[in-house]
N, C-alpha and C positions, 0 to 999 in steps of 0.2 A: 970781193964777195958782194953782189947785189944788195939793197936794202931787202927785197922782197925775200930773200933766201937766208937771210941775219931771221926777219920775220916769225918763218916757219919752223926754225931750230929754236927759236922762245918756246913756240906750243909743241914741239914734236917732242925735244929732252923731256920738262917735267911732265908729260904725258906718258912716256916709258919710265920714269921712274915711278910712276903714282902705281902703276902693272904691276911692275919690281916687285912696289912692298906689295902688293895686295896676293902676287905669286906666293911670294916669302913665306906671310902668313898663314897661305893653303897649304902648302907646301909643311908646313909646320905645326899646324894643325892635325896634318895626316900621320903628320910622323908621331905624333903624341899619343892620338889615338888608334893606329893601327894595332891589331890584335896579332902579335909575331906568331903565334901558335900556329895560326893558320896557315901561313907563307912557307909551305914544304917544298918538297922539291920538286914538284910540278907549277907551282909558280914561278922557281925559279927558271925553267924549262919553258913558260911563254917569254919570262922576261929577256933571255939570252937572245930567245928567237924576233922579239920585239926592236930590241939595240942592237943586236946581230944583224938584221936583214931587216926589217919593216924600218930602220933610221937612216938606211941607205938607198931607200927606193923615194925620192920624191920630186915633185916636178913643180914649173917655175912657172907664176904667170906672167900670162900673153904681158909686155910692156911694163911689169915692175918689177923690183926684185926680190918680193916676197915668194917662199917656196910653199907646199902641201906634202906632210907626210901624209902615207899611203899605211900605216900603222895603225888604222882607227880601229880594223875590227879586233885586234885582240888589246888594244884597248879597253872597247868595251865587252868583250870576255873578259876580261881581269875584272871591269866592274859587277859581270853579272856574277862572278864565280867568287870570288875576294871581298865583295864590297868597294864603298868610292874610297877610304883610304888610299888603300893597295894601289888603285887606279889610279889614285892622282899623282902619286909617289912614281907610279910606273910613267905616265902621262909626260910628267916633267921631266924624267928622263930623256923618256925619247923625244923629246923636244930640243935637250942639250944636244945628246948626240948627232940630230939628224942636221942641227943647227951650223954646228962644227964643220960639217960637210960640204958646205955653201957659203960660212962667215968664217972668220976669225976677228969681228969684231968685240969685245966684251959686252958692249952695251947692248948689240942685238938678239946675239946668241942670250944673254940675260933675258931680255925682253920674250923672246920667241919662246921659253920656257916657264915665265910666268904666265905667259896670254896660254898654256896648256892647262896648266895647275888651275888656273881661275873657271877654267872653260868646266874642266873635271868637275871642279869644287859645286858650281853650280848647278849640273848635271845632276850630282849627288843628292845632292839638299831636295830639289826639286822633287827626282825622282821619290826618293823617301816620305817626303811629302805626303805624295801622289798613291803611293802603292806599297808604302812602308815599308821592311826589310830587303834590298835589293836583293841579296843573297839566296831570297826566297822565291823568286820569279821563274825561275829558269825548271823550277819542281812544279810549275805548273803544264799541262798539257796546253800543246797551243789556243789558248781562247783569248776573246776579245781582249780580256785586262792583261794579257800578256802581250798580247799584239800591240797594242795601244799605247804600252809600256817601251815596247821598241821604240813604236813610233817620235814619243816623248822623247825616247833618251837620246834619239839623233839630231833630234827639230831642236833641243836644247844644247847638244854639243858645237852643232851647226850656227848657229844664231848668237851664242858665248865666242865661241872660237873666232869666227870668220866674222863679225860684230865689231869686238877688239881688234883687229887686225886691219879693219876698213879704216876704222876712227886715225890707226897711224896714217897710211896711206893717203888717204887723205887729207890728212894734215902737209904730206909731202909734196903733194903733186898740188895740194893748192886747189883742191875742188870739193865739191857737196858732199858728205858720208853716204848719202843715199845715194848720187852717183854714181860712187864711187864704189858700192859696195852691188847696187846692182848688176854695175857693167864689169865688174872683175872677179865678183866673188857669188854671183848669185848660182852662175851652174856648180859651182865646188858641192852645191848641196847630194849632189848624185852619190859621190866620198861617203857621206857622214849615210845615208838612208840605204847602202850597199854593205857598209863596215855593222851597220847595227842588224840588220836583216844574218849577215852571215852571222856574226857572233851569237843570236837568238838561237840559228840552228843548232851549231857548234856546242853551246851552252847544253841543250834539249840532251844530246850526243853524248858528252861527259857526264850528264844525269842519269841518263836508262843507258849507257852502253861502257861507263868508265871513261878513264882521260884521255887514254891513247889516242881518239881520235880527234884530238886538239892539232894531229901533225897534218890533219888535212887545209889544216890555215896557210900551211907554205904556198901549195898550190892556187888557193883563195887568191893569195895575196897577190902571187905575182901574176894571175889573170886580172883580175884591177887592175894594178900599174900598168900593163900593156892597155889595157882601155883606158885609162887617162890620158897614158901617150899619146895614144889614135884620136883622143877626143882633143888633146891641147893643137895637135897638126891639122885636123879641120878648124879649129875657130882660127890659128893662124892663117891660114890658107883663106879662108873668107877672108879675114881683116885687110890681107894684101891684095884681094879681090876686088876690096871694097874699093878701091881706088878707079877701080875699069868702070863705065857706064852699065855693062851687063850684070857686076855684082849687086847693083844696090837694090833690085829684086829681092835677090838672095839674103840683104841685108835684112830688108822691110818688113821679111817672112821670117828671119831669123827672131828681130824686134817683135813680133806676132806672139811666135811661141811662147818666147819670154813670159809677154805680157798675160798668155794664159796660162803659164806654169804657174807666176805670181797669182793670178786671180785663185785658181786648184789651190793652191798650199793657204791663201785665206781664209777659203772656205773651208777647207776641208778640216784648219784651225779653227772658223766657228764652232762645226760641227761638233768636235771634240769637246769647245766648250761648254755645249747646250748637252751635249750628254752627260760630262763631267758634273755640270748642274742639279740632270734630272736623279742622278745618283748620290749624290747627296743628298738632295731632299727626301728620296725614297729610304736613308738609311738613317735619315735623322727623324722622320717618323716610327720607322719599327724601333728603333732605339726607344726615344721618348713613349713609346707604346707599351714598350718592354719594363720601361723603369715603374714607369704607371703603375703598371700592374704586380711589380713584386712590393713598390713602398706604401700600398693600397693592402697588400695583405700585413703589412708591419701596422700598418695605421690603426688595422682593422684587430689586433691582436694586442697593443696598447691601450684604446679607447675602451673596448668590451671589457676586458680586464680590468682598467681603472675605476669601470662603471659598478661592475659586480664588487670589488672591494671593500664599496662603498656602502655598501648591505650588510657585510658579515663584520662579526666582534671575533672568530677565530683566529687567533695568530697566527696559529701552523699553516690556513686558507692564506693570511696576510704575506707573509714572510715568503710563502712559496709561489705564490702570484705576484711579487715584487721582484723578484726576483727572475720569470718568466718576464716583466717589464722591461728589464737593464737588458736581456741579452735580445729581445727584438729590438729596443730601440739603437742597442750597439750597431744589428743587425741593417736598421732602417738607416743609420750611419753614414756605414759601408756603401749603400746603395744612393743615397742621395752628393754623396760625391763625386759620382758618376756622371751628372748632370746637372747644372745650376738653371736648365731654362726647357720647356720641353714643347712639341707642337702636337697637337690632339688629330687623331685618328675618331672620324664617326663614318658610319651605315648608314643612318638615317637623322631627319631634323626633327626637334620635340622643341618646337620654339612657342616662347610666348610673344602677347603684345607688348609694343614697347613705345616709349614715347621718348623720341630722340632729343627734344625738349628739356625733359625734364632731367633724361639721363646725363646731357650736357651739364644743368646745373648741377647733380649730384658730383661729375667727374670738378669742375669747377673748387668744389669747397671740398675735396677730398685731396684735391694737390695743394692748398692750401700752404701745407707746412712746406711743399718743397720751394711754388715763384714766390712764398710769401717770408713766412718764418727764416728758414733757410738761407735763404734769399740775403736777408737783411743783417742777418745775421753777420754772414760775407762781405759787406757792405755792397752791396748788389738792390740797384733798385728795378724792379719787374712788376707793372701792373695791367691787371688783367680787363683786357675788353670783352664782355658777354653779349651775344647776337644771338638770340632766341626769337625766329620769324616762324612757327613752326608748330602746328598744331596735329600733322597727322602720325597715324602709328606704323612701323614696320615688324615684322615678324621674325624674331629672331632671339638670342639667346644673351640676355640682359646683362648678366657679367663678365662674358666674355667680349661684347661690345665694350663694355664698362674698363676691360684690361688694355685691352687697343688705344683706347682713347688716353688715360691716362701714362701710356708707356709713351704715346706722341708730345702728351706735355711735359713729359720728365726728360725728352731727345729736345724738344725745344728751351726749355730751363738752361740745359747744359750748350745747347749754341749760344747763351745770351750770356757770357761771363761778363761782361762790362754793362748789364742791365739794359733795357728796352719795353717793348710791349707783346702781352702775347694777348690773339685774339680766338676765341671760341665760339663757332656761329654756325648755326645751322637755320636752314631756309629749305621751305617746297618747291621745287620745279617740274612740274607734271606729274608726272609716274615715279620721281626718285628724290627722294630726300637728301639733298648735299650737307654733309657737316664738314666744316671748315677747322682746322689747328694754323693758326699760322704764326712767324717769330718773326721779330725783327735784328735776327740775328748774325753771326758770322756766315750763313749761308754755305752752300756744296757747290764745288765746279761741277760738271755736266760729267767728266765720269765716274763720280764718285755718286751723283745723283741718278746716274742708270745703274747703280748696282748696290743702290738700300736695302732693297728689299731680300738681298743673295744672301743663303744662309753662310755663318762663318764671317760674315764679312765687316767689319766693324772699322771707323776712326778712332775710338775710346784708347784704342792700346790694350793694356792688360785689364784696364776698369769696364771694358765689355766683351761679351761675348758672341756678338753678333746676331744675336738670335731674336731679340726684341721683334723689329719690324717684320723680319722674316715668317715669325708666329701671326703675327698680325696680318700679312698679308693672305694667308692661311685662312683665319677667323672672316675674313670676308668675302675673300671668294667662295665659304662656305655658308655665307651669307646671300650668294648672288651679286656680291655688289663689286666695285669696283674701284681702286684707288692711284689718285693721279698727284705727281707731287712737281711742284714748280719750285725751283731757286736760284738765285743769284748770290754771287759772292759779294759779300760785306751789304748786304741787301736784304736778307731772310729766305726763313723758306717755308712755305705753304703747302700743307696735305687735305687733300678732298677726297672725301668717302661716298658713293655715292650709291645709295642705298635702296632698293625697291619697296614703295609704298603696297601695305597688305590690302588686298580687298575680301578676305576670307577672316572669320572667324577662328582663331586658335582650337585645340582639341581640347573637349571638358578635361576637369583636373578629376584623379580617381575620389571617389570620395570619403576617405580615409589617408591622411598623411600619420603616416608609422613614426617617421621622429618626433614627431610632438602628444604622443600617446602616452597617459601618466601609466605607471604600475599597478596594477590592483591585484586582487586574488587570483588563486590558480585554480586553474580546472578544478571539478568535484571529481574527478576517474584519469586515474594515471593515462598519460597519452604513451604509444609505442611510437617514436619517432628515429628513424635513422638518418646519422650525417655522416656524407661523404666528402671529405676534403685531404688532397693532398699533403694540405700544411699540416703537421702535426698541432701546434699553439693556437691554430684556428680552429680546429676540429674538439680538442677540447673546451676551447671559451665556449663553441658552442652546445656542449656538453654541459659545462658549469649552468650556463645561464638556461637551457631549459629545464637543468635538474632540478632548479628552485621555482619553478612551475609544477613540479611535483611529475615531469615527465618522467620515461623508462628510454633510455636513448641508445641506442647500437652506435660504433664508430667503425668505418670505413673508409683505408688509405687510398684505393681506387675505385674505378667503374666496377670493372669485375667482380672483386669482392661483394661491394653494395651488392651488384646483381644475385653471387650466388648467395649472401644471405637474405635479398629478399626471395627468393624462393622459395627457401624452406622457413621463414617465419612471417607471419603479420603485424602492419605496420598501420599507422594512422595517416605518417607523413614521411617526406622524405626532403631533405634537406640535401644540396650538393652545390660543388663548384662547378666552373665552367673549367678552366684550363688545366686540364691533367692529362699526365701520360696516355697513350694507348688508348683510351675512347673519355671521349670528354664530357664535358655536363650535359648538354645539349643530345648529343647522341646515346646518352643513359635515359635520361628522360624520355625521348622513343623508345629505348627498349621497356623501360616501364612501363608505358603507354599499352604496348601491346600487351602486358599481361595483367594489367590493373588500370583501366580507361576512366578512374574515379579519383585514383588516389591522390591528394593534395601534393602538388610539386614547388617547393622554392627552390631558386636561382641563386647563390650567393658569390660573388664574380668580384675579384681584383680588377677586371675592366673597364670599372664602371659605367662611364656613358657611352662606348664606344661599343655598348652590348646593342644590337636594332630590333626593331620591334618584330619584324618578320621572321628573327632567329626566335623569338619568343612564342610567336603564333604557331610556327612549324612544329618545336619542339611540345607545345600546348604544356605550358608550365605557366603556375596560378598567380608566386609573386616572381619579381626579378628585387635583389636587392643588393644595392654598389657597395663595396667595403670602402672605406670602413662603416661598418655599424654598428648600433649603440644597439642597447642592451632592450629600450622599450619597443623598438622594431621587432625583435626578436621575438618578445616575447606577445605582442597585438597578435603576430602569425600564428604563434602558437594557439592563443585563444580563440581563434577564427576557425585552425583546427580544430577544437574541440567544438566549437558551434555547430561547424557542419555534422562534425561525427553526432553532436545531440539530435541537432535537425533530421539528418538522416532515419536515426534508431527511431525518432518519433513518427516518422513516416513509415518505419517499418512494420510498428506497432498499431498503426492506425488500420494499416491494411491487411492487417494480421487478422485485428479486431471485427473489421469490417467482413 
């Protein structure tokens, strides 16, 4: 035996054993967790026909002696119908069996049915991942996320399977795994996007039509195998071709197609993942939009209530308003568990001026505790370089800048675990303000630093959520601006925000801010005011708190309602939500409009900033006000009510007079 062949049997044994256990494992995972209820005897009826016939059809490639079952599509029918247990269990099967067929070696036949189970295992996970309950796909009508989902479940059995199996091979033959795996393994992919395409239909089939027509996989199957055969006697037949002067035409053009099949399945891999992207982001906004707005009305139903408390000596008011406390903030709970990080949806910008300068130093001595305190505490030394070149303003939304910045020096903190410098600097360059974070830290390789900014995507492990940057990146393209990040490993790494300087003046501020309005007396003449909110706990707070204005107040669960009691009674004001069932605040407020073109309208909206001013013009409603709200807002509105209403009668009386 050659040295070179002593060589290749070091790497090729403990490379099938490493398969072995990681098969084992899958394989026994599956077994633990499979659900037996399920596994009737219609499972058992693909399984038979799987190890019966799909372990006996398979074919050998061109110049190795690796084989391909031809069992894939009910395969993955077992997966779409069963789940990945079932599948993998069924997988590694016929993989024994088909194995049996072609080896009697222990070690390979071993081998050849872990590299099945590991292919499954991964499939699974993945797909799950990706599209959550497999079991549930197939009850889909054919749409993109189903399609899509095929598509995944082949490209990942494909890539798992034929992956693993290159890596031996080329260990045998003594050549590159990319080689190796393009020149022997890359058409098999035809196998895997043929078995998943059928099984998708089939799946469809036994959903809207029952099982029965699971037996049309016989026929599936062994038209496959006859085109594998057809398709393995052309690539032989060229390869012996190849050897004539006339073939290497044939060759160069075969090498062509290759080369654009590969190019097709990359892209069409990007694509997938810019869409997979944009879906994300679009779910992790209505999410965080969603969460907003219900722990906005918890906030809003704690705070007013704590506030009014604060006023009364009644107990029975005490004790039963305490207790409306516990079960919203139980309430507000539930809902913030939902989400530890959120990314904000707006319509419109209501930005002020800002001085990127000064906001620097503020972010500066606000991380303080963390490169400092913190810091030293750890035995960690971290000190900070301040570069304040910078005297102009941008236009934009000062705490939310102020959160970007500070989440940048708390990602750079945590690169500098053996201490360094971090520097914060910003400077003018024409038209755009550059603010600088930079670390002298453990730094990012290049693909971990083209995908910072991906929502979900984190190095922290379980101490992040990924979502930091991801907001952040958010916050300044909603800014106009732009951020560009350099790093080298064991080097640092540098973020540049690069910000458009204003040449406009901000919009005046209204001239009346409602939270900083003390309490004073109530109206001289009960007001008639009706609130409409679907919250219950909001609609009475709002109840309590004008009642001690000495208001008369009607309550209303919806649009409707409100509408048909304002019909038939008169009112001074009208207080409502925006997001309710069946006609919403906005769309109440026109219908008011048209039958009362005077009446005072407030907005009171879980949405808070994400409300635009042109939904306010339209509907022509007087305040807008964001939950949570305190009690002296509430109650300023109120008295502005009764101004106009005095205002009013006094003009009526003047011209009465007159």
């Amino acid at each position: 035996m050659s040295e070179n062949t002593l060589n290749r049997q070091r790497l090729t044994i403990p490379y099938m054993r490493l398969i072995i256990c990681m098969g084992a494992a899958a394989s026994i995972y599956a077994a633990y967790h499979v659900s037996i209820k399920t596994l009737d005897l219609r499972f058992l009826l693909v399984a038979l026909i799987t190890l019966g016939l799909g372990s006996r059809l398979s074919v050998q490639i061109p110049r190795l002696s690796s084989h391909i079952s031809v069992s894939d599509t009910l395969i993955f029918l077992t997966l779409l119908l069963y789940g990945g247990e079932a599948a993998i269990l069924l997988a590694a099967a016929e993989a024994f069996c088909s194995s049996l067929s072609f080896s009697r070696k222990p070690m390979t036949v071993a081998f050849n049915t872990a590299v099945m189970a590991c292919a499954t295992f991964i499939t699974t996970v993945i797909l799950r991942w990706c599209y959550g309950p497999i079991e549930d796909l197939p009850r889909q009508i054919f749409s993109p996320n189903f399609t899509s989902a095929l598509c995944v479940m082949a490209l990942v059995q494909y890539i798992s399977n034929s992956g693993l199996v290159a890596v031996l091979a080329a260990l045998k033959i003594d050549r590159p795994v990319w080689h190796t795996w393009s020149k022997y393994y890359l058409w098999t992919s035809v196998t895997y996007f043929a078995g998943a395409s059928s099984a998708g239909i089939l799946a469809r089939l036994v959903v809207l039509a029952g099982f029965y027509p699971v037996v049309a996989t016989i026929p599936i199957v062994i038209c496959v195998y006859f085109t594998y055969r057809m398709y393995l006697k052309n690539i032989e037949a060229m390869a012996a071709a190849a050897k004539a002067e006339e073939a290497a035409a044939h060759a160069a053009e075969a090498e062509r197609h290759v080369a654009e099949l590969s190019h097709y399945i990359a892209e069409q891999e990007r694509i997938r993942e810019q869409y997979s992207q944009i879906e994300k982001m679009s779910a992790l906004g209505e999410l965080a939009s969603g969460v907003a707005h219900d722990f906005n009305n918890t906030l809003a139903g704690i705070l007013g209530r704590a506030q009014l408390l604060l006023g009364t000596r009644d107990m029975e008011k005490i004790d039963k308003g305490l207790n409306l406390m516990i079960k919203t903030a139980k309430d507000g709970a539930r809902t913030i568990k939902r989400i530890q990080d959120f990314a904000r949806q707006r319509r419109d910008h209501d930005f002020d001026l800002v001085d990127m300068g000064q906001l620097l130093l503020d972010v500066g001595e606000i991380t303080r505790p963390r490169w400092k305190d913190w810091a030293e505490a750890n035995n960690v030394h971290i000190s900070l370089d301040l570069q304040v070149h910078c005297t102009a303003l941008i236009m934009g939304d000062e705490s939310e800048l102020r959160e970007v910045l500070v989440n940048m020096v708390f990602n750079a903190v945590d690169a500098m675990p053996r201490g360094g410098r971090l520097t914060l600097a910003v400077e003018e360059a024409g038209d755009v303000v550059n603010v600088f974070v930079r670390d002298t830290g453990i730094g990012m390789p290049e693909d971990v630093r083209l995908r910072v900014f991906d929502p979900f995507f984190t190095t922290k492990g379980k101490a992040g959520m990924g979502l930091g940057l991801a907001v952040s990146y958010g916050i300044i393209r909603r800014h106009e601006g732009i951020v560009e990040v350099e790093s080298e490993v064991d080097s640092g790494t540098s973020f540049c925000l690069r910000l458009p300087i204003t040449k406009a003046l901000p919009n005046p501020r209204p001239a009346i801010e409602l939270s900083r309005i003390a309490i004073s007396s109530a109206p001289a003449t009960a007001l008639r005011i009706l609130v409409v909110d679907d919250e219950e706990h909001v609609r009475e707070l709002l109840r309590d708190i004008l009642e001690t204005e000495g208001c008369e107040v009607r309550l209303a669960e919806s649009a409707p309602q409100a509408l048909s009691i304002f019909e038939k009674e008169d009112f001074d004001a009208i207080f409502t939500d925006v997001g309710m069932a069946g006609m919403n605040g906005w769309e109440l407020s026109r219908a008011v409009r048209q039958r009362h073109s005077t009446i005072p309208v407030a907005v009171i909206t879980g949405w808070g900033e994400a409300v635009g001013s042109h939904e306010r013009v339209a509907a022509r409603v007087d305040w807008v006000v964001a939950k949570p709200f305190d009690t002296p807002s509430i109650i300023e509105i109120a008295r502005e009510v009764a101004r106009r209403r005095e205002w009013k009668t006094a003009s009526y009386d003047s011209s009465v007079a007159a």
